[in-house]
C-alpha positions as CSV (number, residue, x, y, z in Angstrom):
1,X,-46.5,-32.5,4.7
2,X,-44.7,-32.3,1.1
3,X,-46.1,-35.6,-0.2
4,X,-48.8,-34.3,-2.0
5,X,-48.5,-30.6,-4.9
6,X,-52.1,-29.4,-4.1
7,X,-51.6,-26.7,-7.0
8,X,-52.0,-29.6,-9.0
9,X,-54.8,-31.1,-7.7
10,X,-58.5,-30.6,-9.2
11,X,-60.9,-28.2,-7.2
12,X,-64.4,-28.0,-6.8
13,X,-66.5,-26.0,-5.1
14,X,-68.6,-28.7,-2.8
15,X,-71.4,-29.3,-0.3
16,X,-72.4,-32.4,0.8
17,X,-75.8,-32.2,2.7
18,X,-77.2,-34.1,5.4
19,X,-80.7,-34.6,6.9
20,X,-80.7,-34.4,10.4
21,X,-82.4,-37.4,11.7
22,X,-84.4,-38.0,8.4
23,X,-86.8,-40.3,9.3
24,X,-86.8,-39.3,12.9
25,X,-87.2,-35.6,11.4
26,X,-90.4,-36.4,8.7
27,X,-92.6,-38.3,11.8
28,X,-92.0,-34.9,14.0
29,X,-93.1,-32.6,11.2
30,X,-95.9,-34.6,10.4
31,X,-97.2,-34.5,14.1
32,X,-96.3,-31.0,14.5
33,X,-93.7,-31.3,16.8
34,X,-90.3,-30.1,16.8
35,X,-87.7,-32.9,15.9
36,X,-84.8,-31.1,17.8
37,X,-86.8,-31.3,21.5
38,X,-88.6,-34.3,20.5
39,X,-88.1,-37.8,21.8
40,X,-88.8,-40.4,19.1
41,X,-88.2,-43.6,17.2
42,X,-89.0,-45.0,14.6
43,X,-88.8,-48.9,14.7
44,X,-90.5,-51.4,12.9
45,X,-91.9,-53.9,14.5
46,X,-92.8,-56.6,12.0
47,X,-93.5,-59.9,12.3
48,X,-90.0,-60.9,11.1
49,X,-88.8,-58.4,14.2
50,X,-88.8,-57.8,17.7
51,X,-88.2,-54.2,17.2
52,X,-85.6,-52.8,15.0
53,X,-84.5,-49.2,15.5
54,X,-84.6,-47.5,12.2
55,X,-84.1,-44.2,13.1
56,X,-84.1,-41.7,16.3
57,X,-84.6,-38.0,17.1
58,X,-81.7,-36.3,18.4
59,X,-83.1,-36.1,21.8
60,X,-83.7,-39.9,21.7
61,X,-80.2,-40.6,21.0
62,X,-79.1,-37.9,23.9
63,X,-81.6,-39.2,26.3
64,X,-81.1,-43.1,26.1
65,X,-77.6,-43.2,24.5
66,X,-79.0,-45.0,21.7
67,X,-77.6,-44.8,17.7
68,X,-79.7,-45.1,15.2
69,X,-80.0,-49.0,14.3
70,X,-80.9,-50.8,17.3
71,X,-83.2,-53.2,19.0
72,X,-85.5,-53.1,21.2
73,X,-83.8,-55.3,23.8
74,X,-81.5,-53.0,23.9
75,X,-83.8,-50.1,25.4
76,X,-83.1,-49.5,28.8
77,X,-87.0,-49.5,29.2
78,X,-89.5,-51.9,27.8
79,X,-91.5,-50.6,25.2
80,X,-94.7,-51.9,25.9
81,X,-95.0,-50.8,29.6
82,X,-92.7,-47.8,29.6
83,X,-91.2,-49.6,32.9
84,X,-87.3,-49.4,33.9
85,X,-85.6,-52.6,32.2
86,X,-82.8,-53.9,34.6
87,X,-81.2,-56.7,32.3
88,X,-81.1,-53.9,29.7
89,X,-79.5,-51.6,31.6
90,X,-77.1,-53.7,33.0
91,X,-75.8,-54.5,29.6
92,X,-75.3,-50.6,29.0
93,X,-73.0,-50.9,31.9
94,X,-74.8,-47.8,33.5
95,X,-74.8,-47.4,37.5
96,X,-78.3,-48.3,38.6
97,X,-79.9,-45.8,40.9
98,X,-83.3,-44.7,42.0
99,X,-83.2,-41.4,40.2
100,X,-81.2,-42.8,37.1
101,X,-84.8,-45.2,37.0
102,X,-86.9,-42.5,37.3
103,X,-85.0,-40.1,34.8
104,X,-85.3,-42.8,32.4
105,X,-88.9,-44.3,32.9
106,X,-90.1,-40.5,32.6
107,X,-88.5,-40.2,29.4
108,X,-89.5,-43.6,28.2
109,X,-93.6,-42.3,29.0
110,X,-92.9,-39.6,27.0
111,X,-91.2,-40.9,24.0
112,X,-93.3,-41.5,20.4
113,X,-92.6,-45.3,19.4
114,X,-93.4,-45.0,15.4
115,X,-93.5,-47.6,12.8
116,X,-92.0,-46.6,9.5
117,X,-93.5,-45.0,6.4
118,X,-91.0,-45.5,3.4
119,X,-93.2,-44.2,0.9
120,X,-93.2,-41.0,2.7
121,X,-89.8,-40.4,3.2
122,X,-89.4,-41.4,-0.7
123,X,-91.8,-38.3,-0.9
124,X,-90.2,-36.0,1.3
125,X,-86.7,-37.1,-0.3
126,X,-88.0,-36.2,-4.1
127,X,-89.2,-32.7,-2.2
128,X,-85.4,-32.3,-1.3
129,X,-84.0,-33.2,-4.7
130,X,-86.4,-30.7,-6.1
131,X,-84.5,-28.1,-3.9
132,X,-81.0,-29.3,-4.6
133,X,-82.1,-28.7,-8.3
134,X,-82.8,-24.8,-7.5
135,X,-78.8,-24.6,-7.3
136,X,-77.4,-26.5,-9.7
137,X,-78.6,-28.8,-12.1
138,X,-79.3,-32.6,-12.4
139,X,-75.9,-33.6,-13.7
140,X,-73.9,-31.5,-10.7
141,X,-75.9,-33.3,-7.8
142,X,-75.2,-37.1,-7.1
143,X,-77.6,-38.6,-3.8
144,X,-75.2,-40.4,-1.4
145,X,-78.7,-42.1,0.2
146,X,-82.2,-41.3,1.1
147,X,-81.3,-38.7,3.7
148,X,-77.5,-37.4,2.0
149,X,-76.1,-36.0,-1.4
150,X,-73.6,-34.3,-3.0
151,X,-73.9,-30.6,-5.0
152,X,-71.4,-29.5,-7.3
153,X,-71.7,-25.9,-6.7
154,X,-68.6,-24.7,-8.7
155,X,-70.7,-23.3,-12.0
156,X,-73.5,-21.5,-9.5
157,X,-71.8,-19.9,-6.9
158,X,-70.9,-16.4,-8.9
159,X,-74.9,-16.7,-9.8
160,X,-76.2,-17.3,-6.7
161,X,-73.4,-14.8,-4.7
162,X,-72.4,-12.4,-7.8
163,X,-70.2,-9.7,-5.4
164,X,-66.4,-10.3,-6.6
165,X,-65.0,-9.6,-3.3
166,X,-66.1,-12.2,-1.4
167,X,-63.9,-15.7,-1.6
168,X,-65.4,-18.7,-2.8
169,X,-64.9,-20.1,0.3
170,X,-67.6,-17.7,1.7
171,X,-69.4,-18.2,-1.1
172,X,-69.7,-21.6,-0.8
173,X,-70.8,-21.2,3.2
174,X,-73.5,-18.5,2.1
175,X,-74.9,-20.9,-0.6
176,X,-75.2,-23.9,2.0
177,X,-77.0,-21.7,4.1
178,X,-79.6,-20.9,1.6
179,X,-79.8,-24.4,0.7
180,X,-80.6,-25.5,4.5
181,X,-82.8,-22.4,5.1
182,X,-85.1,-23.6,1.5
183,X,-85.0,-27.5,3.6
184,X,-86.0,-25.9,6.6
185,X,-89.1,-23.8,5.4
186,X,-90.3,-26.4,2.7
187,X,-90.1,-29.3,4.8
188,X,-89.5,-28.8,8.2
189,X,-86.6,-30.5,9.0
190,X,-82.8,-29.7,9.9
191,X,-79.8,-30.0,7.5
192,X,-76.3,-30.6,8.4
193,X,-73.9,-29.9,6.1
194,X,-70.2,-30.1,4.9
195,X,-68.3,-28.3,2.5
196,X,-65.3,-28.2,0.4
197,X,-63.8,-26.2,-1.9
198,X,-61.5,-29.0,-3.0
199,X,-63.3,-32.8,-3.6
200,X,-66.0,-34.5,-2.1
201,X,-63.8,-36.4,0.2
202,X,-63.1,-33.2,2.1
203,X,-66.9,-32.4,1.8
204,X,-68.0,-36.0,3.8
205,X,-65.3,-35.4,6.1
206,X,-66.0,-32.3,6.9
207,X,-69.7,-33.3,7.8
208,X,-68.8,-36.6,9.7
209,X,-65.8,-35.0,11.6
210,X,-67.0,-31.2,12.3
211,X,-70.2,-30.0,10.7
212,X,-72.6,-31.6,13.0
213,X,-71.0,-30.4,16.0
214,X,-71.0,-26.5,15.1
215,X,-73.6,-24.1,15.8
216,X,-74.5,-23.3,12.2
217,X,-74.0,-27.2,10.9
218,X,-71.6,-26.4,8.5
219,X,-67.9,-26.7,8.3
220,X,-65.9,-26.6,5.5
221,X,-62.4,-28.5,5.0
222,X,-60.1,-28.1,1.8
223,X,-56.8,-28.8,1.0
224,X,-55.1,-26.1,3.4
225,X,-56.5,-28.2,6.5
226,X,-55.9,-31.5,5.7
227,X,-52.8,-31.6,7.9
228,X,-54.6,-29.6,11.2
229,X,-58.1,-31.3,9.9
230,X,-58.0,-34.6,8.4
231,X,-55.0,-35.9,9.8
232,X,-56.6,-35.0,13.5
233,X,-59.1,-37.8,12.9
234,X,-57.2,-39.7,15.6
235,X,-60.0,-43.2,15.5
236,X,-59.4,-44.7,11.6
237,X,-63.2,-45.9,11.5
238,X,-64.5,-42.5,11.4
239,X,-62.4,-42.1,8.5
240,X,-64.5,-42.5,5.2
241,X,-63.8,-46.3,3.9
242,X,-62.0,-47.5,7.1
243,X,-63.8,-50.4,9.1
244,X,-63.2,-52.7,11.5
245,X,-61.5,-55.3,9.5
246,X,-59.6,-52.4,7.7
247,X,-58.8,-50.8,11.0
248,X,-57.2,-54.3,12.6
249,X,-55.2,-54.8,9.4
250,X,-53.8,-51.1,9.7
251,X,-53.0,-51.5,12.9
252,X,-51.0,-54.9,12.1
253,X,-48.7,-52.4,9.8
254,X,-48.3,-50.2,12.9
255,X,-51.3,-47.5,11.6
256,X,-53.4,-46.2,14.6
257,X,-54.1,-43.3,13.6
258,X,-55.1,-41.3,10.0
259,X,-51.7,-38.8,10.8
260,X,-50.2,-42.4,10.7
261,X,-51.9,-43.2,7.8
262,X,-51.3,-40.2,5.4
263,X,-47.3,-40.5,6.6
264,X,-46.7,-44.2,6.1
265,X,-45.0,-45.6,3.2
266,X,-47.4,-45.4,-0.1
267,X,-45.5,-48.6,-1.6
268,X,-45.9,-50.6,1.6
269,X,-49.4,-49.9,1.7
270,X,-50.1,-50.8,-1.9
271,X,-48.2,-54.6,-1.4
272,X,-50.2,-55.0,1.6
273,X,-53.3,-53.5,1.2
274,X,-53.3,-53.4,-3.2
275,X,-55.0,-50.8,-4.6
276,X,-57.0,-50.0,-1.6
277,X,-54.0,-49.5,0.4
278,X,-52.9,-46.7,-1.9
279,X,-56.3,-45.2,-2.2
280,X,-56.3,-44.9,1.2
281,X,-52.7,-43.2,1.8
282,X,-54.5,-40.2,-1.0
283,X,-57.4,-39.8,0.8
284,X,-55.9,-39.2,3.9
285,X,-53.5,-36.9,2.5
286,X,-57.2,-35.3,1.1
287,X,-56.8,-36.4,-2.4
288,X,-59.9,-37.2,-4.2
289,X,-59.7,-36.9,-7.8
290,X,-63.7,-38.0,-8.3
291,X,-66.3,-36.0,-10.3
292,X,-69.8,-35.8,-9.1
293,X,-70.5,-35.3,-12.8
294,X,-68.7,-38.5,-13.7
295,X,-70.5,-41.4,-12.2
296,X,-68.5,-44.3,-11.3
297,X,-70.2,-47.4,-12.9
298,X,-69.4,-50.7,-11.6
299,X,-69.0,-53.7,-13.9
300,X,-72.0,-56.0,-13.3
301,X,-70.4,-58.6,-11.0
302,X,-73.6,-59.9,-9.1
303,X,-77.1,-59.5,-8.0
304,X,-79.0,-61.1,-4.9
305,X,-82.0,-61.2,-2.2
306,X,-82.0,-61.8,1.2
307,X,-84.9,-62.2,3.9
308,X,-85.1,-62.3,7.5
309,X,-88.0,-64.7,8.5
310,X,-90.9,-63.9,10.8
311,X,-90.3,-67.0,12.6
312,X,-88.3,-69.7,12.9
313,X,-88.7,-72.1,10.1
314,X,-88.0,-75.9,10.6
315,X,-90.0,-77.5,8.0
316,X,-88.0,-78.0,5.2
317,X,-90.4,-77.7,2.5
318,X,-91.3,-74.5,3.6
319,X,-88.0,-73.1,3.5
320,X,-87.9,-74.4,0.0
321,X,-91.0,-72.3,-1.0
322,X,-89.1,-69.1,0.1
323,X,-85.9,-69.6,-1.4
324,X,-87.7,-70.5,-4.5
325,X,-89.4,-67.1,-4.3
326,X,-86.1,-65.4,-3.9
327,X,-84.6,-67.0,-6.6
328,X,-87.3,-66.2,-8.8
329,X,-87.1,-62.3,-7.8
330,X,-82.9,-62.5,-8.1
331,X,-84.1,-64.2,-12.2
332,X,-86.3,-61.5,-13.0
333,X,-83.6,-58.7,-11.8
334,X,-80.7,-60.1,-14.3
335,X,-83.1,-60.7,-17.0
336,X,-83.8,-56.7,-16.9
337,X,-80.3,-56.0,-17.1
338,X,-79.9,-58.6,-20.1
339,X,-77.5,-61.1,-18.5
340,X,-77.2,-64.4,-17.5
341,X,-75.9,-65.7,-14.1
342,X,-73.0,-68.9,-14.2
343,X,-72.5,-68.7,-10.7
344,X,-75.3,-69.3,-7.9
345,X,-74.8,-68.4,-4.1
346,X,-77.3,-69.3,-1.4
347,X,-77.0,-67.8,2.5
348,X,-78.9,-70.0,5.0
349,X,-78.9,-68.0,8.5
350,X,-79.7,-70.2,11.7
351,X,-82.1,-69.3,14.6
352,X,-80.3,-67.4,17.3
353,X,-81.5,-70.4,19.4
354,X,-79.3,-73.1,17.3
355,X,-76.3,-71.4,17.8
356,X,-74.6,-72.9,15.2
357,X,-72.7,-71.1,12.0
358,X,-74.4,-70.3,8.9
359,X,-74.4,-72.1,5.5
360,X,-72.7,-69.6,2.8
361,X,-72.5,-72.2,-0.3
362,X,-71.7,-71.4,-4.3
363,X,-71.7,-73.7,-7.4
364,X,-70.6,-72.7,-11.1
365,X,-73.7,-73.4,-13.6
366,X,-74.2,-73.0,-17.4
367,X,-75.4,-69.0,-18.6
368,X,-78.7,-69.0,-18.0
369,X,-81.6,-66.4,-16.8
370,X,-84.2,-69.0,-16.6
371,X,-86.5,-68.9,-13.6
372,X,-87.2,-72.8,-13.5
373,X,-83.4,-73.7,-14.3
374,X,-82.2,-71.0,-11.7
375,X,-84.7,-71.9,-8.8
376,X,-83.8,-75.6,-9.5
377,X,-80.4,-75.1,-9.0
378,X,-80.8,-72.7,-5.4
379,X,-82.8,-75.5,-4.6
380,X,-80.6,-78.4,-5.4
381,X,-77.5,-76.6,-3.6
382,X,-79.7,-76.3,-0.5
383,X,-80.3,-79.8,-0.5
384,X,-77.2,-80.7,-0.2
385,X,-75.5,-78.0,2.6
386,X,-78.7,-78.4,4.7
387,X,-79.0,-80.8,7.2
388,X,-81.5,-79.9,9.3
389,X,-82.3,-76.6,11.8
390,X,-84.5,-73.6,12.7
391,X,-83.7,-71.3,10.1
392,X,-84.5,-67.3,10.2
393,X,-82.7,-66.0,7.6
394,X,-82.3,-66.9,4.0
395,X,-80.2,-65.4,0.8
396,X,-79.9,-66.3,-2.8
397,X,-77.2,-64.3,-4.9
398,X,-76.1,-65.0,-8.7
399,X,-72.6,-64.0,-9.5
400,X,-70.2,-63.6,-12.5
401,X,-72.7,-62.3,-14.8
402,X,-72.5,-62.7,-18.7
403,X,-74.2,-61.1,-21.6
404,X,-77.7,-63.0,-22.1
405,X,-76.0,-63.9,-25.5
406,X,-73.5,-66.1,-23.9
407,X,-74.8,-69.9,-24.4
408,X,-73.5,-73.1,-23.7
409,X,-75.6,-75.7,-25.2
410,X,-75.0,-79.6,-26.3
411,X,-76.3,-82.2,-28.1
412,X,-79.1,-83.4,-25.9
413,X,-80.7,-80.0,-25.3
414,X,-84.2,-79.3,-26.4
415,X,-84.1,-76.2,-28.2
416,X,-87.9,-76.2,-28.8
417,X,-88.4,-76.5,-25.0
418,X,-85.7,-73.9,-24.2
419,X,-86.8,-71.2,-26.3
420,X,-90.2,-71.7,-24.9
421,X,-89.4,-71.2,-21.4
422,X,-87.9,-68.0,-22.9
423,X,-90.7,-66.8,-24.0
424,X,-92.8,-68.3,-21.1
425,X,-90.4,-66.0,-18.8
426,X,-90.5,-62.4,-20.5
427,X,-94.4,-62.8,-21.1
428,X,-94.9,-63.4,-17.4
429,X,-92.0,-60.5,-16.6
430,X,-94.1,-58.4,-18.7
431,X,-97.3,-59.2,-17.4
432,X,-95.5,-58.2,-13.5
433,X,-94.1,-55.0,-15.0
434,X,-97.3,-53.7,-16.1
435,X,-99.7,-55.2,-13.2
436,X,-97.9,-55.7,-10.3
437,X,-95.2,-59.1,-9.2
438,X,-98.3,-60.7,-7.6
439,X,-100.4,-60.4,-10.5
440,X,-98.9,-64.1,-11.7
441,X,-97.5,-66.1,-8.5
442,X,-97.4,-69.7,-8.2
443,X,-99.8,-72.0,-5.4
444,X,-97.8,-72.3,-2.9
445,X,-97.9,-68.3,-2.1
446,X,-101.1,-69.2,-0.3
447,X,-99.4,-71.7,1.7
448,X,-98.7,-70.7,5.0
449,X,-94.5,-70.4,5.2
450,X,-94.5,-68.2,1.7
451,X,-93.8,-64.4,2.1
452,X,-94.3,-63.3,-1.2
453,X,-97.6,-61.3,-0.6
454,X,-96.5,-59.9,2.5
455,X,-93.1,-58.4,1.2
456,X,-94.6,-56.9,-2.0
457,X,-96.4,-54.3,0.3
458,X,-93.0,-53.5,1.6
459,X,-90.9,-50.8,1.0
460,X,-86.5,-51.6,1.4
461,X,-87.8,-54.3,3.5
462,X,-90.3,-52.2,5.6
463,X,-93.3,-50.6,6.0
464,X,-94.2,-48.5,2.8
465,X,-97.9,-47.6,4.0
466,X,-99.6,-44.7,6.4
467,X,-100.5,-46.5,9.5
468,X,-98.0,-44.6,11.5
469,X,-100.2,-41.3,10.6
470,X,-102.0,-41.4,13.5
């Protein structure tokens, strides 16, 4: 080491929580059952899907070797018979015998096959927050996702464990412990979680790389273990912010492993890599100089929509009627963040069956938030790339947002006309915000290819209701 004066560097006293499982975790509870010796799924199975794994119990994942986003083809038993699946199986690369079939098909017949219920976990999530707000306040925790967050525990640890001889390191590990006991006896479910008493980076490391392999679920890393710790992470895409892509361009500049990484030449990386490059070479020598209590926020580049079909669609005019309702959702989004789109993006996804590439087109336009101008435009660009196909999935985006006061206007325009369209949009936005998007639709929602309706009882896509309570 001696790249990096960690006497210099800011320290906070962090734990990053994880929910073991989460949604896996809230179905158990709810049925009574004990989601560490419980085999389940949760998958949706709506009509745009065959069967997409959302989530799985840790003895799901153990039993059938399965992460948590899957499909169901991918099962090495078919879900609606609970029978052995050979072409399945045979993908997994697993040796096929007579008691590996059994083993499996007397798991499969005893494995809970849920739909989701987003509005619950939503629920169950708040419940959480409420208990992450019993150790420090609103402005020291920051939720990573529905099932993670971050606690800055630096101004509650002396509260909470007041004895002067004991190290805030131990501190810190008592505290989590309290934290996951409250979890456990409020809701039901298991906690994982990773400390620092250094950054968050350290934190998320410390719960991808160690925590959820301990006995307790906790592990702390800070800045003394970065070099016996952090630069023992020998794969670079279990290193936070390292991908695929990432990982093959790393290992064009002779990087295989984080050791590698946190040793290489900080100048190299930044000509090769930019500002990313660099930012990685500090993180893997554990430098993270973030603040919970400092939210980053991003400049307003873009905002888009995207659907997966429940079918293939091959009638044009019905793929019309849906991008037109995206584009219409994408309008209303920048008109409540007062800006105005001048660049429009459309993603036209092919059946599997077509095998051919997707159509990923962009056009510059004049400001505008307009819902007829907008959906006009989408639907002139698709006009023009699409030539014909079963279609399944479809995206509209608008990028390189303005201020709404931004105009470009010319001799010909109606400003009477303009200014009513205007007006025509933020009653109709108002009218949505206080009764519900389908309160105003258009026709064609009743025609048979729109999905309008049937997406505004979703939740992120899914199922938001209770019919999984059974």
């Amino acid at each position: 080491m001696g790249f990096i004066n960690y006497s210099l560097e800011p320290k906070s006293d962090i734990a990053f929580v994880d929910i073991k499982s989460f949604y896996a975790s809230v179905e158990c509870v709810m049925r009574n059952l004990d989601p560490l010796t419980t085999s389940l799924c949760v998958m949706s199975r709506a009509e745009n899907s065959s069967g997409l794994i959302l989530a799985s119990s840790p003895l799901f994942k153990k039993v059938f070797g399965k992460n948590n986003v899957g499909r169901a083809r991918d099962l090495p038993f078919d879900i609606e018979t609970r029978k052995f699946c050979f072409k399945n199986a045979r993908h997994q690369n697993n040796e096929i015998t007579k008691t590996y079939i059994d083993y499996i098909e007397k798991w499969a017949k005893n494995t809970l096959i849920v739909p989701p219920r987003m509005a619950l976990y939503i629920e169950e999530n708040l419940k959480i927050q409420k208990i992450f707000q019993n150790y420090a306040t609103k402005d020291d925790i920051l939720p990573y996702s529905i099932d993670e967050g971050f606690i800055d525990l630096t101004n509650s640890l002396n509260y909470f464990v007041p004895n002067k001889n004991i190290s805030r390191k131990d501190k810190l590990d008592l505290v989590s412990s309290m934290i996951q006991k409250d979890i456990w006896e409020s809701i039901g479910v298991y906690s994982t979680v990773g400390m620092s008493n250094a950054n968050p980076l350290l934190a998320k490391l410390a719960l991808d790389n160690e925590a959820k392999k301990t006995n307790t679920m906790r592990a702390n890393w800070s800045y003394e273990d970065v070099e016996s710790k952090v630069w023992g992470i020998n794969e670079l895409t279990n290193f936070w912010g390292i991908g695929n892509r990432m990982k093959k361009r790393l290992n064009d500049l002779y990087i295989f492993s984080v050791r590698d990484l946190a040793n290489y030449n900080p100048d190299i990386l930044k000509k090769e890599l930019g500002v990313i490059g660099l930012q990685l070479w500090f993180h893997a020598n554990g430098v993270d100089e973030s603040k919970i209590t400092k939210l980053y926020k991003p400049k307003s580049k873009g905002l888009g929509n995207s659907q997966v079909l429940p079918r293939d669609y091959v009638c044009q005019y019905e793929i019309e009627i849906v991008l037109r309702e995206i584009a219409e959702q994408v309008a209303i989004r920048i008109r409540r963040i007062k800006k105005k789109a001048t660049v429009i993006s459309i993603h036209i996804g092919f059946s599997y069956n077509e095998n051919r590439n997707s159509i990923n087109a962009r056009r510059t336009i004049n400001p505008s938030q307009s819902t007829r101008f907008l959906c006009g435009e989408v639907i002139k660009l698709f006009r023009e790339k699409y030539k014909g196909g079963a279609v399944r999935q479809l995206g509209v985006s608008y990028d390189n947002l303005v201020d709404e006061s931004s105009t470009i206007l010319n001799f010909f325009d109606d400003f009477r006309k303009i200014e009513r369209e205007e007006n025509l949009d933020k009653t109709i936005d108002s009218i949505r915000d206080k009764f519900g998007f389908t309160s105003v639709q258009r026709a064609t929602c009743l025609m048979e290819g729109s999905r309008v309706i049937e997406r505004s009882n979703l939740i992120g896509g899914h199922c938001g209701g209770m019919d999984g309570a059974n």
